[in-house]
N, C-alpha and C positions, 0 to 999 in steps of 0.2 A: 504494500500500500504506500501510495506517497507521503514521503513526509509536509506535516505541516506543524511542527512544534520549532518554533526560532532557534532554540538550545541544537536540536538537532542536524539543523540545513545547512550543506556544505555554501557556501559565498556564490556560487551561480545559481544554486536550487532556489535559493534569498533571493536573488536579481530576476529570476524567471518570475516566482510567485508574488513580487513584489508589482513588475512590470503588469501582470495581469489582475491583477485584485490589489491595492493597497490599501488594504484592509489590516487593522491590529485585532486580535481579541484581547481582552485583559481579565482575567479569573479571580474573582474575589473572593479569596476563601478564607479558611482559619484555623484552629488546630483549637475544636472546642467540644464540646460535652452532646453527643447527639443520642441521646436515652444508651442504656445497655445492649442496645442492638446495633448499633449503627456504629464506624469508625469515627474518631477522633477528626479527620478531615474531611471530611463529608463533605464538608460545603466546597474545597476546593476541588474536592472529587466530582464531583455534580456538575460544577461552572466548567471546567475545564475540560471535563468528559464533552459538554453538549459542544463548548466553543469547537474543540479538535474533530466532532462528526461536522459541526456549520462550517468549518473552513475544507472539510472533501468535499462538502455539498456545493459550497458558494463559494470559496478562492477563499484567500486572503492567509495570516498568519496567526499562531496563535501564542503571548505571552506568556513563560510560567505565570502561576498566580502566587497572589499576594495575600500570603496568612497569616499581615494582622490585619486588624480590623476597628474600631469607632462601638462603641455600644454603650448602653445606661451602665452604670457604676455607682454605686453606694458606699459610703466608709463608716466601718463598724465603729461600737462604740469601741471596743478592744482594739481596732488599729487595721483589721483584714479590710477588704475591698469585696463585696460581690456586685460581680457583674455578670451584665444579659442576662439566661436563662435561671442566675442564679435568684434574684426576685420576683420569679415570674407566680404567675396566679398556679400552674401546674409541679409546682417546686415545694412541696412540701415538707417538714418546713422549711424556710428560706436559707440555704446553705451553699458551700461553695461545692458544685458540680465537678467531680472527679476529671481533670486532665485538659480543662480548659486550660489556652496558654496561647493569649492571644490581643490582649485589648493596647490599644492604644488610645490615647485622646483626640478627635477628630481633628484638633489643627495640627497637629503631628500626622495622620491618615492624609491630609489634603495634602501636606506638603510632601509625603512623601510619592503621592497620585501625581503631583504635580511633577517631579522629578522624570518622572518615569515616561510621562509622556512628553517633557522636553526630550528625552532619549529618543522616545518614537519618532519624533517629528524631525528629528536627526537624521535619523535612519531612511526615511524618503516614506515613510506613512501618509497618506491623506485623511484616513479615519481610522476609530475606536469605538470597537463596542467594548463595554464594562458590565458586566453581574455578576452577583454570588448571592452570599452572606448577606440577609436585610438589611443591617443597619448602614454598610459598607455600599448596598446598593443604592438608600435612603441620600449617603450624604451626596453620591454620587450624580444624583439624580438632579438636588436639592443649586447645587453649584455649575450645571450641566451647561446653561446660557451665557455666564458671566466668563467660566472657563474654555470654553468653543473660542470666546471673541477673542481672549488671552492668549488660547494655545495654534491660533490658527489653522487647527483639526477638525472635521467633521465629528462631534460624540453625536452617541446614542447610548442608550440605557431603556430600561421598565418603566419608561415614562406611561401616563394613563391612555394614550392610545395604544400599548403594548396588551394592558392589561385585560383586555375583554378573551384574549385568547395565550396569552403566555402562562406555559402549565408548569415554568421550572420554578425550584426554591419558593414554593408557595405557603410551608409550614415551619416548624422547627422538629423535624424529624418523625412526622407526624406520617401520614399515607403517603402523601405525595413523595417527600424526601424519600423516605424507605422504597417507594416502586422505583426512584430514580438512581439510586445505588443500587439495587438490584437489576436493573438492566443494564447498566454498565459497571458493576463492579458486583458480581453474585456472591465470590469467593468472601466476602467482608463483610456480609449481612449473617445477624446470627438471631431470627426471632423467637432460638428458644428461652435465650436470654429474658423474653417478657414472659410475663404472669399469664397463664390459662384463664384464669378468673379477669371475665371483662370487668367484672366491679371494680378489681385494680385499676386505677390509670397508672401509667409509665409517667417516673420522674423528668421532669425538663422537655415533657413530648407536649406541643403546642397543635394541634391539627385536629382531622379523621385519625381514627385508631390504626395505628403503623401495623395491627396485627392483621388488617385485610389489603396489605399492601402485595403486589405482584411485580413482578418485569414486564408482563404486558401493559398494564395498565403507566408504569414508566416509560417503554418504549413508544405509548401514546403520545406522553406528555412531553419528549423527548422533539418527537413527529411535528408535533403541533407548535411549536414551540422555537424551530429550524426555519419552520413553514412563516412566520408572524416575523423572524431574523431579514426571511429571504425578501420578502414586501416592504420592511424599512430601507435594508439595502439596496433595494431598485429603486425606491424613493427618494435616496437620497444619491441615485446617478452612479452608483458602485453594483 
């Protein structure tokens, strides 16, 4: 199969793929707490998986991603920090979630986005897609008009005309997440990890119950998902 991960491509493979799609993908992902079924990376498992099938589908390149990430944070009275899924309504009680390892403060996240796509735009880029991780998607999104005019890049992101049909990173490890590791990552889903009894809910799981989660139902979302990528991208002349 052709290469399309940057790390990868010998300097002509770069100049070919470049010439015909100048396209970036960027993977927002994290190294964080996705319930006891799911890997530690998940979120850049997901971004990165869908970006690497949307650049065989539509051209273009795809960056490693970036695991850290922007999210709520609280400082205990004892001096710990929980953050993201650590005070969530599904986290009971509120504690720090096993293996998270990951937060940054969002003006530290901008600049370092920022960085990254002075690189790109080095490199002979015309545009950037960026998703993952919510929050990371959120600031991404949030800054998207002011940084376009800054970086003199094409962005796009999960802005709300994505959203009527974009089926990726919809929960926090919840059905959807869980169907989308398991289509592209089987070997790293482990649902016997959760409770049989639905009364349990799974710790730090935000969604549908991850317990009727499939690969089909991922390579849906996966489908659909490629398909909403490819209609930006011809919209915006790439």
């Amino acid at each position: 199969m052709e290469k399309v991960r940057y790390e990868e491509l010998l300097p002509q493979q770069f100049r070919v793929r470049l010439a015909d799609c100048p396209v970036a993908y960027l993977p927002l992902g994290t190294l964080e707490w996705h319930g006891e079924h799911l890997p530690l990376g998940s979120d850049a498992i997901i971004s990165h998986g869908l970006m690497i099938e949307a650049a065989h589908r539509l051209g273009g390149i795809v960056m490693p991603p970036i695991h850290l990430g922007p999210d709520r944070s609280t400082l205990q009275g004892d001096g710990s920090q929980l953050q993201g899924m650590d005070t969530a309504d599904v986290t009971t009680p509120h504690r720090q979630l096993d293996g998270s390892c990951y937060w940054i403060s969002e003006g530290l996240f901008m600049a370092l986005v920022d960085a990254i796509l002075a690189q790109i735009k080095r490199a002979g880029f015309a545009a950037v897609f960026a998703d993952g991780h919510g929050p990371s998607r959120g600031s991404w999104i949030r800054h998207l008009s002011e940084r376009e005019t800054r970086s003199g890049l094409k962005l796009l992101g999960v802005t709300e005309d994505f959203r009527q049909t974009w089926q990726s990173q919809m929960d926090h490890a919840a059905q959807n997440e869980t169907s989308l590791v398991m289509a592209m990552r089987p070997d790293l889903v482990d649902l016997s990890q959760l409770s049989d009894d639905r009364s349990v809910w799974p710790q730090g799981v935000g969604g549908k119950d991850p317990r009727d989660a499939t690969a089909e139902i991922g390579q849906a979302h996966l489908k659909s998902s490629i398909e909403t990528l490819r209609q930006a991208l011809s919209a915006a002349g790439f």
